[in-house]
C-alpha positions as CSV (number, residue, x, y, z in Angstrom):
1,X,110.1,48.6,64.5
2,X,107.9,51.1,65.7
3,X,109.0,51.2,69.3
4,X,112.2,51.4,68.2
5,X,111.3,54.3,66.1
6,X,110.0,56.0,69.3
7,X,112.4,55.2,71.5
8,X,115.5,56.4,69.7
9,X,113.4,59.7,69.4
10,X,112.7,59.8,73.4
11,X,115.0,57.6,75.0
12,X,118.7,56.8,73.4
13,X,119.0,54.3,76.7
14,X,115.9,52.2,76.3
15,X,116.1,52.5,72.7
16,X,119.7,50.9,73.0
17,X,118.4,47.8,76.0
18,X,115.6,47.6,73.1
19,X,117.9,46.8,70.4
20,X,119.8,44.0,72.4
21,X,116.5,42.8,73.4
22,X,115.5,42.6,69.9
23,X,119.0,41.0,69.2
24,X,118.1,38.0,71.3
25,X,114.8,37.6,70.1
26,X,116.2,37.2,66.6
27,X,118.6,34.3,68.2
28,X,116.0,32.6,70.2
29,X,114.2,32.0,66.9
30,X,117.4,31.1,65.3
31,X,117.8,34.1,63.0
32,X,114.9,32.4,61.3
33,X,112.4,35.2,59.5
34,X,110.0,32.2,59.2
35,X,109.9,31.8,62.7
36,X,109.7,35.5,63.9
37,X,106.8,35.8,61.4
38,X,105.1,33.1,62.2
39,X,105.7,32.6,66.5
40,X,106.4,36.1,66.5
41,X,104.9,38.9,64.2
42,X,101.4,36.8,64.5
43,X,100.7,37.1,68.3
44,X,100.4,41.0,67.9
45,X,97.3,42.9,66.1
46,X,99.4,44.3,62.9
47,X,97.5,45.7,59.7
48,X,98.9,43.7,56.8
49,X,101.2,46.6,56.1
50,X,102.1,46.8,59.5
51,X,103.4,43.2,59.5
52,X,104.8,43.6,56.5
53,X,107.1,46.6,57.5
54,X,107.5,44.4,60.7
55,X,109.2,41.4,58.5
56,X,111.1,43.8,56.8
57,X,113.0,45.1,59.3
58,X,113.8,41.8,60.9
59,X,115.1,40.2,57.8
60,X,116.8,43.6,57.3
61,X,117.9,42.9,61.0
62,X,118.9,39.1,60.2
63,X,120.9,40.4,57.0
64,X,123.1,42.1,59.3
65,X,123.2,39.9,62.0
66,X,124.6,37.5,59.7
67,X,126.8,39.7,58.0
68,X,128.8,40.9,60.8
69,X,129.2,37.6,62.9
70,X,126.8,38.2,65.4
71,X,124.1,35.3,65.0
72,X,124.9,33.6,68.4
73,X,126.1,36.7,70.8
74,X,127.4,40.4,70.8
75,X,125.8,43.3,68.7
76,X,125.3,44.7,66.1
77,X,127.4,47.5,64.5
78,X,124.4,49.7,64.6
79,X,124.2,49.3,68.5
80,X,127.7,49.2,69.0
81,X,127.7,52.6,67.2
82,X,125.3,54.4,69.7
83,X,127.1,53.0,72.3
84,X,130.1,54.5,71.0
85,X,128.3,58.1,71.0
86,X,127.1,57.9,74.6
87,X,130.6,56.8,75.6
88,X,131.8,59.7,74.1
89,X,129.1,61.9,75.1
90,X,129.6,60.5,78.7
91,X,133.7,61.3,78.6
92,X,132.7,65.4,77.2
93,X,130.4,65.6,80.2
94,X,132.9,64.8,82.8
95,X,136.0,66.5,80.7
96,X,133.9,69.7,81.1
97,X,132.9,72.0,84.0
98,X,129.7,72.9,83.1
99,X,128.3,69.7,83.9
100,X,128.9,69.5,87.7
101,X,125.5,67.3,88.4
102,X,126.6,65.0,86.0
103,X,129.8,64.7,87.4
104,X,128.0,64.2,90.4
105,X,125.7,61.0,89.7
106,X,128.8,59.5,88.1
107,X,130.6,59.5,91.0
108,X,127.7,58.4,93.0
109,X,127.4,55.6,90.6
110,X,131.2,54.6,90.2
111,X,131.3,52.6,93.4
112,X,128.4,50.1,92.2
113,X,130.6,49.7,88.5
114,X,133.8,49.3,90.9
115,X,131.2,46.1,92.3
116,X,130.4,45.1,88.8
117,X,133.2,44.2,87.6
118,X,134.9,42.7,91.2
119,X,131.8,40.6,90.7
120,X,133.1,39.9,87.2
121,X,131.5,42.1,84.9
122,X,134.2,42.4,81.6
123,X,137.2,44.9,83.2
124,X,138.0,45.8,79.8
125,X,134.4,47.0,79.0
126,X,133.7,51.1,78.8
127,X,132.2,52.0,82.6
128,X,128.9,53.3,80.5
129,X,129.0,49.6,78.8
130,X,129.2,48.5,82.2
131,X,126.0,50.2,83.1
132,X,124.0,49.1,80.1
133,X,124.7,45.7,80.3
134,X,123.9,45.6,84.1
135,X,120.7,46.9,83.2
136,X,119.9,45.1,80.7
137,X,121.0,41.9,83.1
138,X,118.5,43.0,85.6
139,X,116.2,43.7,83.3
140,X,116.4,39.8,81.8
141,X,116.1,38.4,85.4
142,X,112.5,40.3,86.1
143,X,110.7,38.9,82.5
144,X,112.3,35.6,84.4
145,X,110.3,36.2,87.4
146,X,113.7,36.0,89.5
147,X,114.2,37.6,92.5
148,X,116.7,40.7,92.8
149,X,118.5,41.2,96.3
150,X,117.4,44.7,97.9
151,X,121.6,45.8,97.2
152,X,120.9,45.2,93.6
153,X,118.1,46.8,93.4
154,X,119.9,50.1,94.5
155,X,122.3,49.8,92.4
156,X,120.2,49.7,90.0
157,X,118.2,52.4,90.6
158,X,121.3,54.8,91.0
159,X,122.4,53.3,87.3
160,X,119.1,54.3,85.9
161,X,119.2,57.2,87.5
162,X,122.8,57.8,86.0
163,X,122.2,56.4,82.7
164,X,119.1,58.5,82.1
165,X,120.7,61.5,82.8
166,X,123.1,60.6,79.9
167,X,120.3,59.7,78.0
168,X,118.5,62.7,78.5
169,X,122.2,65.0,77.7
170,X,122.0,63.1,74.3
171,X,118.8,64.2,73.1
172,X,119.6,67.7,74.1
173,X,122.9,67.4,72.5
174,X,121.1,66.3,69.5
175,X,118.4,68.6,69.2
176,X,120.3,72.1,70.3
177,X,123.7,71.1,71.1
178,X,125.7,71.2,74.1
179,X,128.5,74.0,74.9
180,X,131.2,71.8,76.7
């Protein structure tokens, strides 16, 4: 919870890869709050009111996992919502001529979401979904220990590159607003 916390205050992109991370924890302990508390919540050094606020945000998270149909895979309406904003955010930024560095990246990016989805990423997806959920793919394969071919890797890189510039037009959106 705290992380979270932080991260949607410093970082809308990690704070978002967090989220779905989080998501997936909840399934691998089978949306049990038992389980997270007791294989989870007990490996790290919590105050008892630390833990507490812990449980309670993943049963809160649970709830509403199992409320919108989401227990064995997509997101939750929360994320999708964020998701939605930086999509939107992301079509402003090109729309508008003030942002010609933006514009920029994107277009140094779009030939490695053009791969994506050739490769078979979801053709129906957003481009920015695109990005985020090759990123968070990468991101699964190095907690795996698997290797990542050197073309990957770039792509990456540009992605992150890309998707933190996004990231970093939110939070400046957010806090003083942007003139498109």
């Amino acid at each position: 919870m705290y992380i979270s916390q932080d991260l949607r205050k410093k970082n809308i992109a990690e704070y978002l890869l967090y989220m779905w991370q989080v998501e997936d924890t909840i399934r691998a302990f089978d949306c049990s709050l038992r389980r997270i508390r007791d294989e989870w919540v007990a490996r790290f050094d919590y105050t008892d009111e630390q833990k507490e606020e812990e449980l309670d945000w993943f049963g809160n998270l649970i709830r509403m996992m199992n409320q919108e149909g989401c227990r064995e895979k997509g997101h939750l309406q929360i994320n999708k919502v964020t998701m939605q904003m930086l999509i939107e955010l992301h079509n402003n930024l090109l729309q508008s001529s003030k942002f010609p560095f933006y514009s920029a990246e994107y277009y140094k990016v779009l030939p490695f979401i053009v791969e994506l989805r050739n490769r078979g990423a979801n053709k129906d997806e957003n481009e920015i979904e695109t990005c985020f959920n090759s990123l968070y793919g990468v991101m699964l394969l190095r907690l795996q220990h698997k290797d990542i071919s050197p073309d990957t890797a770039h792509a990456i890189k540009e992605i992150t590159t890309f998707i933190g510039m996004l990231s970093d037009y939110y939070h400046k959106d957010k806090a003083e607003g942007l003139d498109f």
